[in-house]
VOBA-892357 format. One record per residue: residue number from 1; residue in one letter; x, y negated, z negated of N, C-alpha, C, O in turn. Coordinates in steps of 0.001 Angstrom, whole numbers. Each point is the difference from the previous one (the first is absolute). Example, Ala and Ser with C-alpha at 12.3 -4.5 7.8 and 13.67 -1.06 7.14 Angstrom:
2
1, a, 13190, 5690, -7800, -890, -1190, 0, 900, -1200, 0, 1036, 19, -665
2, s, -1386, -1069, 1385, 820, -1190, -60, -770, -1090, -730, 509, -1108, -169
END
This chain:
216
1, x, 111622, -87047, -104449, 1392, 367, 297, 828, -1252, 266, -312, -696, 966
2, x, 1472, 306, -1834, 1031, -633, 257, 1033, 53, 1284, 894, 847, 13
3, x, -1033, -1666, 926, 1442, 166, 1065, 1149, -251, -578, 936, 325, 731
4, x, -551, -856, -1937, 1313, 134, -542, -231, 808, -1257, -1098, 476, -289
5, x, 2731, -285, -805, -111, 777, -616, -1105, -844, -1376, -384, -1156, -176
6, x, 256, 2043, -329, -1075, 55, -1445, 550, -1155, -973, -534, -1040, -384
7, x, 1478, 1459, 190, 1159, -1199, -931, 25, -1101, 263, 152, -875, -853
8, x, -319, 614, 2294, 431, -1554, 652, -1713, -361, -58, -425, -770, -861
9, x, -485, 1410, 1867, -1149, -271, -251, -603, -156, -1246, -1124, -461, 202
10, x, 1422, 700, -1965, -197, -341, -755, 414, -1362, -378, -752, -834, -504
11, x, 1969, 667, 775, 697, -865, -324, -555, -1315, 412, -479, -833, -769
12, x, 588, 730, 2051, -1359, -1004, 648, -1250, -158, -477, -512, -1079, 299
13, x, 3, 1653, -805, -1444, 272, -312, 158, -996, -1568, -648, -1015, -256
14, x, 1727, 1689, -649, -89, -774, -1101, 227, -1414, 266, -737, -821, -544
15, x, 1610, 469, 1266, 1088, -1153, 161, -972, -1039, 494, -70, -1136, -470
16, x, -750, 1649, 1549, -1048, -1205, 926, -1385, -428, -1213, -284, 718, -959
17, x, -146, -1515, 1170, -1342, -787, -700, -1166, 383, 973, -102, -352, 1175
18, x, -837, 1216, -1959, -1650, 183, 239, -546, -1383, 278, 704, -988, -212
19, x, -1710, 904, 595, -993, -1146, -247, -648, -19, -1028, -136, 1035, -653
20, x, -410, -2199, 268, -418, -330, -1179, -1827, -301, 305, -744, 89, 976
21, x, 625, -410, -2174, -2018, -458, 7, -260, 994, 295, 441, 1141, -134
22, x, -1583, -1837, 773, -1130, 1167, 585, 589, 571, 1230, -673, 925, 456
23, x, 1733, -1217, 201, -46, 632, 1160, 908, 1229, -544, -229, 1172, 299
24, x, 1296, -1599, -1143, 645, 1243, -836, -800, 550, -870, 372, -141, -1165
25, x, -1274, 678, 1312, -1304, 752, -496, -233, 1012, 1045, -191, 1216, 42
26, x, 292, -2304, 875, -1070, 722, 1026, 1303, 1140, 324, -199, 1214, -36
27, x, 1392, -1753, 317, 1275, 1085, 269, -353, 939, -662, -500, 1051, 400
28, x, 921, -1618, -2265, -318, 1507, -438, -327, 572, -10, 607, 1042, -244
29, x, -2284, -1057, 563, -843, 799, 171, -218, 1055, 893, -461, 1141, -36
30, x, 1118, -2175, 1128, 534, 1065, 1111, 707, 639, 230, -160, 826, 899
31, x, 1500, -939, -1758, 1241, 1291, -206, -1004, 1007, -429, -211, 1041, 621
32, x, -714, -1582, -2273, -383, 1148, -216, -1016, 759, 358, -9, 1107, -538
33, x, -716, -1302, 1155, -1096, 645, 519, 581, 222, 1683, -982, -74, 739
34, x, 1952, 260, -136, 456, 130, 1010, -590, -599, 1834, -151, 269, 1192
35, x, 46, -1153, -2196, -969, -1195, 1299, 734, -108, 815, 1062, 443, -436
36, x, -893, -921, 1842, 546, -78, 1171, 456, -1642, -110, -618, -862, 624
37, x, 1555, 606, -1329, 917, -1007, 146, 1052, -389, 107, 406, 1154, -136
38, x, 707, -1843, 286, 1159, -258, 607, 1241, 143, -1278, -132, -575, -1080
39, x, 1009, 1209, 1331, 1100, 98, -1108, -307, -1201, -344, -765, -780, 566
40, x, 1609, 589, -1867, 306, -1220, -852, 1433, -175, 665, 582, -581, -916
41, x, 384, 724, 1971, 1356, -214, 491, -807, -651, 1547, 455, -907, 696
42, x, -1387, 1465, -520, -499, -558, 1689, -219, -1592, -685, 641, -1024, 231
43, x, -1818, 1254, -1171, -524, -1624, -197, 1354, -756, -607, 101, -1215, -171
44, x, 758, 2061, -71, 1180, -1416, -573, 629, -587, 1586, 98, -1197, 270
45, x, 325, 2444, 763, -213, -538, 1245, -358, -909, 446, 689, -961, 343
46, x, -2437, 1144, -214, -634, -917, 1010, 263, -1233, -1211, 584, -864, 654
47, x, -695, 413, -1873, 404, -1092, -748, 570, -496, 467, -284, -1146, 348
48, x, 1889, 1964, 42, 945, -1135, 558, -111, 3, 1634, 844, -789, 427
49, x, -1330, 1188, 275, -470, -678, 1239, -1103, -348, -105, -540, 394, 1034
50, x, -286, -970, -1720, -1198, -758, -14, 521, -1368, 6, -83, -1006, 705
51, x, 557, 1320, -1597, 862, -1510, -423, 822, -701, 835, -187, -1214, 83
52, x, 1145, 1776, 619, 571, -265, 1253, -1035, -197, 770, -95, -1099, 545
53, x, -436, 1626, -426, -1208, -213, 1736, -804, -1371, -473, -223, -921, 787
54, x, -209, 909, -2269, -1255, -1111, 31, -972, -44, 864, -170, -998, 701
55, x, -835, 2384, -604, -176, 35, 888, -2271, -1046, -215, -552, -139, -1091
56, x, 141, -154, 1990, -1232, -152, -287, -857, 45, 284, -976, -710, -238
57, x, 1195, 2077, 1181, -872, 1130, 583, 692, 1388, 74, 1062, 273, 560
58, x, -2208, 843, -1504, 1106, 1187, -44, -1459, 822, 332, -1120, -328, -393
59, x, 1579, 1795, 1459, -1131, 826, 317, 665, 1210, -1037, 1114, 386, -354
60, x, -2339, -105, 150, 623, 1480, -704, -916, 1580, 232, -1205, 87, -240
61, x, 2033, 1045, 731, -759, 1068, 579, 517, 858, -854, 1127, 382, -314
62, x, -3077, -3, -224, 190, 1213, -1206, -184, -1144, -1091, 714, -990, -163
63, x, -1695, 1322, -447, -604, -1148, -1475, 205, 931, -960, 682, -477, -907
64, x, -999, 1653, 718, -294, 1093, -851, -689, -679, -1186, -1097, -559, 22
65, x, 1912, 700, -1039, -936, -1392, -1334, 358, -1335, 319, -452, -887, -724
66, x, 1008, 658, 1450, -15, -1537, -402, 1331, -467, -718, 100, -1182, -329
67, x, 968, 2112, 66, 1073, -514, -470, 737, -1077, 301, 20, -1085, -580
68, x, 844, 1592, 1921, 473, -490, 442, -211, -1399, 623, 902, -836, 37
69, x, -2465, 576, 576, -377, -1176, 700, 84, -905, -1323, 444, -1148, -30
70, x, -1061, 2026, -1290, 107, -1054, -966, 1374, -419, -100, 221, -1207, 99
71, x, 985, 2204, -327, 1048, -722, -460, 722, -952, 1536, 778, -916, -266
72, x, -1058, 1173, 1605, 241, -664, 680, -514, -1738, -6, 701, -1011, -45
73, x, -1894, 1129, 97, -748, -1414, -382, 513, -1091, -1094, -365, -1175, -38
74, x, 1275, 1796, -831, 1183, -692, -1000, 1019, -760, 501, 789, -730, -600
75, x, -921, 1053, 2127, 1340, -671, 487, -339, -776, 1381, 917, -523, 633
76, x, -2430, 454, -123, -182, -1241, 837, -40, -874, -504, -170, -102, -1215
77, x, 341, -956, 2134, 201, -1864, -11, -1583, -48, 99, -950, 680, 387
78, x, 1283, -2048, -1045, -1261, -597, 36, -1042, -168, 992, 72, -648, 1043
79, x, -1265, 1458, -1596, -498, -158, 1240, -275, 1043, 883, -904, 106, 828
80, x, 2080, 870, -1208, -272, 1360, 938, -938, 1047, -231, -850, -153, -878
81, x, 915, 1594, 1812, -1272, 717, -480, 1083, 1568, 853, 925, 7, 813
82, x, -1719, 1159, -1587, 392, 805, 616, -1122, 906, 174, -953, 118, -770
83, x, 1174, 570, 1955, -1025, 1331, 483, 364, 1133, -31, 1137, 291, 368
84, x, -1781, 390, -697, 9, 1124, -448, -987, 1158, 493, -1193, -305, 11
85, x, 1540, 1605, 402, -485, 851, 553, -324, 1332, -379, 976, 690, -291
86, x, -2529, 62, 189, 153, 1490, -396, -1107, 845, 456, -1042, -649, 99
87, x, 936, 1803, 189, -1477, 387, 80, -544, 533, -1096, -1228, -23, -93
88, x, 2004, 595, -931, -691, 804, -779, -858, -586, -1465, 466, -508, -1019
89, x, -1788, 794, 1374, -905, -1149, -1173, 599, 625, -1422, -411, -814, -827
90, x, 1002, 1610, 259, 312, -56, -1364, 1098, -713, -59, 311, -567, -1047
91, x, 580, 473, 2370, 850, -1002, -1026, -370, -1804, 166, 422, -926, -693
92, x, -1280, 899, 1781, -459, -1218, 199, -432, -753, -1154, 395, -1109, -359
93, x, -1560, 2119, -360, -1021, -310, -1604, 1194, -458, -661, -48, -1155, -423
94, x, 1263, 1902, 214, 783, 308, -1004, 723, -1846, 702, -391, -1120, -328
95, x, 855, 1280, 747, 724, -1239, 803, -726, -1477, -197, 486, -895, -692
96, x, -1657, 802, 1374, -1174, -979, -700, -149, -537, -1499, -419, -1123, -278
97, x, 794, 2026, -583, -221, -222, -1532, 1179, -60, -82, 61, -929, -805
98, x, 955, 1189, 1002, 1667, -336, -70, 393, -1578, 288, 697, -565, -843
99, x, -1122, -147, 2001, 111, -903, 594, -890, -1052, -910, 408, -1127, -280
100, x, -1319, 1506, -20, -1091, -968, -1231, 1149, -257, -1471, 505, -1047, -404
101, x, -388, 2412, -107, 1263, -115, -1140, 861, -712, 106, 87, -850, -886
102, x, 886, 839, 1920, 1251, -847, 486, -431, -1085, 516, 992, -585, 435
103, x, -2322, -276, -150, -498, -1426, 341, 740, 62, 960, 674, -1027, 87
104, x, -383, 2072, 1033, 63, 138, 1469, -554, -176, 898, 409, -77, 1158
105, x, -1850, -48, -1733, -671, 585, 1553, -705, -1422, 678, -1083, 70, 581
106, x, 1654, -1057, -695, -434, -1325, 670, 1194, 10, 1251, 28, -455, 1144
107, x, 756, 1082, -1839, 1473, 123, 955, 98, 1249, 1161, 784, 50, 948
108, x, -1861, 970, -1338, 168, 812, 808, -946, 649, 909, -1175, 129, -342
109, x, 1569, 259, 1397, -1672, 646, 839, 530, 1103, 697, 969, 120, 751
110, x, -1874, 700, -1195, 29, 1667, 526, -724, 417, 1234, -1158, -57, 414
111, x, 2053, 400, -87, -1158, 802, 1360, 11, 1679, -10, 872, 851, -175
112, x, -2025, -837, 402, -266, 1496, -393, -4, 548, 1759, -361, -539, 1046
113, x, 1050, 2074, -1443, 71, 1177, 1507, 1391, -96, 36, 870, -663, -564
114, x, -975, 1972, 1827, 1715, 260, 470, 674, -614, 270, -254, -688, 988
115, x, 1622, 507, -1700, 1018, -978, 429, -124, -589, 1571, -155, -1142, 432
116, x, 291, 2399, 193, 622, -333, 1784, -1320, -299, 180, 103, 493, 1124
117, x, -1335, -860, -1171, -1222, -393, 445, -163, -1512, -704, -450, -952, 639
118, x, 787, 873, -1754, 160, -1009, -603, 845, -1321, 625, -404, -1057, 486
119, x, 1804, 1612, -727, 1183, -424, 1057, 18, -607, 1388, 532, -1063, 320
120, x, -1193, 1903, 448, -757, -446, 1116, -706, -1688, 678, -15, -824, 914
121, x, -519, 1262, -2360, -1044, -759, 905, 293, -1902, -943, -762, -951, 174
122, x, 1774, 927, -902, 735, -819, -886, 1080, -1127, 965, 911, 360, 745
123, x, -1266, -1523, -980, 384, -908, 677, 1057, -1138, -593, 295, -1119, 419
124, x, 50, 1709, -1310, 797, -947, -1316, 1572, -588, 449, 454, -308, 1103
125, x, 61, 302, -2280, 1283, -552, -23, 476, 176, -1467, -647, -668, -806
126, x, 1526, 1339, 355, 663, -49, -1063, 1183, 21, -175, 701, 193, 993
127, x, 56, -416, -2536, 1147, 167, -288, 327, 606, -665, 868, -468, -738
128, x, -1200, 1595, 551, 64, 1109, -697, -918, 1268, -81, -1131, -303, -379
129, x, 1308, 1695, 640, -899, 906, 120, 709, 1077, -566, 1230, -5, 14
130, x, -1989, 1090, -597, 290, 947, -1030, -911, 803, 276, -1197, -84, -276
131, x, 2047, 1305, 1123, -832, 1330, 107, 298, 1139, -691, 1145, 442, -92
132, x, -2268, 139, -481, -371, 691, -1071, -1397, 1107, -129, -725, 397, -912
133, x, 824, -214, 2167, -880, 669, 504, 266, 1783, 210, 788, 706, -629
134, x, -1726, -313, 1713, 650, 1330, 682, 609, -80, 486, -324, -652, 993
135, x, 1772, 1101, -991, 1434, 227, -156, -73, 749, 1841, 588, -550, 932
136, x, -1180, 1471, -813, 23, -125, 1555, -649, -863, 1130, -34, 207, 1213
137, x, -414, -1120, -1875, -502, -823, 1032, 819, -1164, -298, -545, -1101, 72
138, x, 1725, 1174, -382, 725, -1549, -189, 281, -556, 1191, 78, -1203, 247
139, x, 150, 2568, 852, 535, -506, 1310, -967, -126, 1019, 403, -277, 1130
140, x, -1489, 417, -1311, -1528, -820, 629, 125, -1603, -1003, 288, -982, 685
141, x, -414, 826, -1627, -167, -880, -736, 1332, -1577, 368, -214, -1200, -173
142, x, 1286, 1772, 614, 932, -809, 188, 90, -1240, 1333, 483, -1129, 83
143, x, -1172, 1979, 782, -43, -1248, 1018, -1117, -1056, -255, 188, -1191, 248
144, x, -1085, 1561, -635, -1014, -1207, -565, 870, -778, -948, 394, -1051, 506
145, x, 219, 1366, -2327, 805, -949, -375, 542, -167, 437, 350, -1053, -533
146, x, 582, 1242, 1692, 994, -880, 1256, -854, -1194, 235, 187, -1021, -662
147, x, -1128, 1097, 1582, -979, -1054, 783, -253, -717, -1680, -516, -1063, 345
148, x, 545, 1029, -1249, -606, -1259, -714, 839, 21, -1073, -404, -559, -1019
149, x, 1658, 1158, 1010, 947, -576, -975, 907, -1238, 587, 803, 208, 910
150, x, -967, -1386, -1435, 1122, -981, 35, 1397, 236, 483, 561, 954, -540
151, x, 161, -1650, 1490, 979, 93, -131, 783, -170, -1417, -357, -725, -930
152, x, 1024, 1210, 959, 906, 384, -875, -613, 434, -1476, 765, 244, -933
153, x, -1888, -183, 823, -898, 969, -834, 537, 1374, -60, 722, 628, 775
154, x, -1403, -259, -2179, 386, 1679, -350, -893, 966, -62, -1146, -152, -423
155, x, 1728, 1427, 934, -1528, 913, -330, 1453, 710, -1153, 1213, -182, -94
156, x, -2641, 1337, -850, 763, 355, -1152, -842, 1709, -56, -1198, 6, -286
157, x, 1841, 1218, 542, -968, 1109, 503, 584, 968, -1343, 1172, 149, -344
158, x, -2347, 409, -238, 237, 666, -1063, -127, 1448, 615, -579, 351, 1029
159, x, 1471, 581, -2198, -97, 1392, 67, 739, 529, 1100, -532, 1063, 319
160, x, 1444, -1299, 355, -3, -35, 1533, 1349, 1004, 332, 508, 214, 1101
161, x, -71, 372, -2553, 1187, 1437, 78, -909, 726, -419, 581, 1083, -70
162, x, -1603, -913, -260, -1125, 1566, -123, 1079, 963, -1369, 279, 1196, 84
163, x, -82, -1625, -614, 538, 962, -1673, 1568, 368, 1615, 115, 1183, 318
164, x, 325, -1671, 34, 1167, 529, 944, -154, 516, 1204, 736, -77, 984
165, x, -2260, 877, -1215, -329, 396, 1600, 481, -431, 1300, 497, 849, 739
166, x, -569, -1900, -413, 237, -825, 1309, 1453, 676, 610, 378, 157, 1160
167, x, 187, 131, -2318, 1313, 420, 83, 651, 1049, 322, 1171, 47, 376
168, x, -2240, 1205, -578, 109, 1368, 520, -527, -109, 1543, -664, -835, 615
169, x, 1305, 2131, -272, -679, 426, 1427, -1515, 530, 4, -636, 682, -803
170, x, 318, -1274, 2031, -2009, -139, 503, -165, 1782, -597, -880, 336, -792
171, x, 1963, 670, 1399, -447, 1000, -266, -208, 843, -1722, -601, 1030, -305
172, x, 1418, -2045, -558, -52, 538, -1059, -1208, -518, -1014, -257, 320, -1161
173, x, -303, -1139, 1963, -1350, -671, -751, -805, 935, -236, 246, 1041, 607
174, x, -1480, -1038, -1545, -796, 752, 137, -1272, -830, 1566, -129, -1135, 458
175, x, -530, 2503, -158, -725, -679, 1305, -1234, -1107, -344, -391, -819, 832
176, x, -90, 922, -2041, -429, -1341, -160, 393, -1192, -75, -754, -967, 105
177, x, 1911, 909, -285, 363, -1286, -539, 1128, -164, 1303, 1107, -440, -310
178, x, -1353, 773, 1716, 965, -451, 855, -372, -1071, 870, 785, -783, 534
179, x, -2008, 794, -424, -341, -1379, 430, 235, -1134, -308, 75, -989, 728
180, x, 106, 1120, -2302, 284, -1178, -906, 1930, -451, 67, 519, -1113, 96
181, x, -127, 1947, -154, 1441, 753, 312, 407, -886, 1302, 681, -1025, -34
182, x, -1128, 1515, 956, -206, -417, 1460, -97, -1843, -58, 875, -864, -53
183, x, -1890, 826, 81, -520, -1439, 56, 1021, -999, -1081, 299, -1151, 319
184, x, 152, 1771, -1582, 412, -1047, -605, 1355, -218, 213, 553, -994, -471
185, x, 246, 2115, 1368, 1435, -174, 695, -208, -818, 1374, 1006, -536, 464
186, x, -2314, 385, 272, 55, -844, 716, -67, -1280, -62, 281, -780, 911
187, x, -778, 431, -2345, -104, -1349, -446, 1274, -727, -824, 303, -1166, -252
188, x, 291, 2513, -39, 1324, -688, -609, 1295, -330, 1074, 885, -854, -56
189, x, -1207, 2009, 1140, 861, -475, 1355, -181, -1175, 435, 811, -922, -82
190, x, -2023, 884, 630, -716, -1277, 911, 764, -1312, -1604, 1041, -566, 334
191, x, -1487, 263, -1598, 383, -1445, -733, 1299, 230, 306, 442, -1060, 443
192, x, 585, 2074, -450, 1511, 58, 5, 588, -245, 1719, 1156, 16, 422
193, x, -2008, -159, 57, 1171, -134, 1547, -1191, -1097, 680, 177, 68, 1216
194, x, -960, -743, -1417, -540, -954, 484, 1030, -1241, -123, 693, -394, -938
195, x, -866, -49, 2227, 1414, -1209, -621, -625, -1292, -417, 648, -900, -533
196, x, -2066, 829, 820, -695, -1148, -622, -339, 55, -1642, -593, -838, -679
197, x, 1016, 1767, 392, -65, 363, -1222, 1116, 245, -1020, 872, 723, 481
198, x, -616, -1128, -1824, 971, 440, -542, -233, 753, -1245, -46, -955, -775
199, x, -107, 1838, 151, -40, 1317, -621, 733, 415, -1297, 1204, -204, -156
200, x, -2024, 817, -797, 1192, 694, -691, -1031, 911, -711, -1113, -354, -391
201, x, 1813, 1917, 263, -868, 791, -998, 848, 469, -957, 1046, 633, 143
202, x, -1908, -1212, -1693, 504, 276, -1289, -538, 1050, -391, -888, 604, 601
203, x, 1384, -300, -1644, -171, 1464, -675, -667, -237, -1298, 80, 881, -856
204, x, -787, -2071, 593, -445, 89, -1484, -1693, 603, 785, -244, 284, 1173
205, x, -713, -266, -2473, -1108, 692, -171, 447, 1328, 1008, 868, 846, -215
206, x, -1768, -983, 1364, -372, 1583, 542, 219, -709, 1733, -552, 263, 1068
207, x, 1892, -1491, -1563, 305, -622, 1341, -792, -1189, 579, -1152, -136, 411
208, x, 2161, -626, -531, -804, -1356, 754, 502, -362, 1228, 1172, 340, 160
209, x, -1704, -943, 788, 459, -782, 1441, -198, -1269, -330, -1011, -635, -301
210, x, 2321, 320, 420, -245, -2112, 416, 350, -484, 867, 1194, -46, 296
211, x, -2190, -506, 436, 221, -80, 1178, -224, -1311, 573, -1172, -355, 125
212, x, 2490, -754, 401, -658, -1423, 333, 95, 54, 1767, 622, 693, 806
213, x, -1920, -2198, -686, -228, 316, 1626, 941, -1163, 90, -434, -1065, -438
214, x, 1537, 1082, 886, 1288, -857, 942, -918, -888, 1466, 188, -1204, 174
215, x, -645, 1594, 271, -662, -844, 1238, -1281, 959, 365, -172, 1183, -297
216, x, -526, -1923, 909, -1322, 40, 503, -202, 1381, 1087, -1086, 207, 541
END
């Protein structure tokens, strides 16, 4: 589901540039077989704040195949490395042989288990983080990238208007999906009125948060 109209969301779609090689393989493959990867409008996104940030340490939560860390790893400095996080072993396998294809994986190291257990117990420092995970746990997930995002570093949170959901009332949800409902209006409150924080939520893919840390 598109948050804008059909026309405009086409329009974009033609107008922006896929990736190329093997990693534009790996996209395609994943439009078509409906793999769990990031619009082609998110990655033109993080492109242009990659680039701005320069960043040369990036964490990333939620690996699924391996897309994204691959196309992220295109845009550290010399020298850098990014981590990457998931529990689930099919997409790990799948991710592993992704990262070999794209001559990634000297650049990258995975840690396997639950984000917030993961998170935890993580002692880092980065300049850049990209969550892409379970969508209700963004707001468990956020104070840890606080503690080890850089000043003036970015976090970048996918999916995070739910197809518009967020937007209706708790009561018109269905009852499964209010937790998710719940939790992901608390995470969009808490990045929007933190004053150490400065914020913005766009409307391309299925909603992004960008979010930079202003002071410590």
């Amino acid at each position: 589901m598109s948050l804008i109209p059909d026309y405009l969301s086409e329009y974009i779609d033609d107008i922006q540039p896929y990736c190329k090689g093997a990693l534009g393989e790996l996209q395609a493959q994943a439009y078509e077989e409906n793999l769990p990867i990031i619009h082609n409008d998110v990655a033109r996104l993080l492109a242009v704040l990659l680039e701005m940030v320069q960043p040369k340490r990036i964490l990333e939560i939620g690996m699924a195949v391996g897309f994204s860390a691959s196309f992220m790893c295109g845009y550290l400095q010399k020298g850098g490395h990014l981590v990457t996080i998931d529990r689930y072993p099919i997409m790990i396998e799948a991710a592993k042989e992704n990262f070999k294809k794209m001559g990634v994986e000297d650049m990258v190291t995975m840690k396997i288990g639950h984000a917030e257990e993961v998170l935890a117990e993580m002692d880092d420092e980065f300049d850049f983080i990209f969550m892409d995970a379970a969508k209700g746990k963004y707001i468990e997930f956020l104070p840890h990238c606080l503690r080890m995002l850089r000043k003036g570093g970015l976090i970048v949170a996918d999916d995070v208007l739910q197809d518009g959901r967020v937007a209706q009332k708790y009561e018109e949800i269905p009852r499964r999906q209010r937790t998710i409902h719940k939790r992901m209006n608390e995470f969009l409150e808490t990045i929007s009125n933190d004053p150490k924080l400065t914020s913005s939520i766009l409307t391309i893919g299925d909603g992004v948060a960008v979010i930079r840390k202003r002071e410590d």
